[in-house]
C-alpha positions, -999 to 999 in steps of 0.1 A, spaced: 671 120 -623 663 125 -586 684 135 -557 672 127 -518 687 158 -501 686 159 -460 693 195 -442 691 198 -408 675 231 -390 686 242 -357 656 263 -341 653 280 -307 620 260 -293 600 268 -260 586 247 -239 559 253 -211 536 231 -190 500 246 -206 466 240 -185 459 202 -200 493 196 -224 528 211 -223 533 236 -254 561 235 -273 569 267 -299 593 280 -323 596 321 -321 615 326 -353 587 308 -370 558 313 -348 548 275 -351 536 260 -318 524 220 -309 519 201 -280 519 168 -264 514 149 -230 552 157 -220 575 179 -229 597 153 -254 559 147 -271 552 185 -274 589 191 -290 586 158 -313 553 173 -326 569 207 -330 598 189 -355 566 175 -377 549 206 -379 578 226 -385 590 196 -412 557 203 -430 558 238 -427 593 247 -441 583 214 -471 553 232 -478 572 266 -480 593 248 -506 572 233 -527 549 265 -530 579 285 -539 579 309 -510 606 297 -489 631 320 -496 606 350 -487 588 332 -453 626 328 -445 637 362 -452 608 376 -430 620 354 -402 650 372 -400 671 349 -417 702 361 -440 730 350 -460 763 341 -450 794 335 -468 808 316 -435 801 301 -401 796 325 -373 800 314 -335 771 298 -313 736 309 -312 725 335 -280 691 317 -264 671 329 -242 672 314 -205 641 294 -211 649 285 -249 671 253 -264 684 244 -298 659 218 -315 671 197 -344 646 193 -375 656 172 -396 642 182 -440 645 158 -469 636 172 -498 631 149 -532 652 168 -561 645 171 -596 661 180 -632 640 215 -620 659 242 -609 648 256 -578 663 290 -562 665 295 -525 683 325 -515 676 324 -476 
């Protein structure tokens, strides 16, 4: 049997006009992209982050790349997230195909 799972990540992302493309990046990841504008840099900075985090998944290292981010576990909700004056909150969206195998992410 098979599940289609969506999660949502919320990521700081910066964006700055480069020399021939604006360059968008993700600190807590260190994944950069770019594009022609700043919506095209940040739209190719969801796809790489999207394959970066699937690939993390499917290799099995997810929950350590996400514990050397600095991510942790919490049992609930805390407030909003502090950003930096030139950073803002990029969504990126993850579906994830699900099988009878069990899979353990502690991040």
């Amino acid at each position: 049997m098979r599940a289609l799972l969506k999660f949502e990540l919320k990521v700081p992302v910066e964006v700055h006009k480069g020399a021939t493309a604006f360059i968008a990046r993700c600190p807590i990841f260190d994944v950069s992209s770019q594009g022609k504008s700043p919506a095209d840099a940040k739209k190719n900075l969801v796809d790489a982050l999207s394959l970066f985090i699937t690939t993390c998944f499917e290799m099995g290292t997810l929950d350590e790349v996400m514990k050397e981010c600095g991510f942790k576990p919490r049992k609930t909700a805390t407030g909003p997230l502090s950003l930096k004056k030139d950073q803002e909150l990029l969504s990126v969206p993850l579906p994830f195909m699900v099988s009878n195998q069990r899979q353990t992410c502690h991040a």
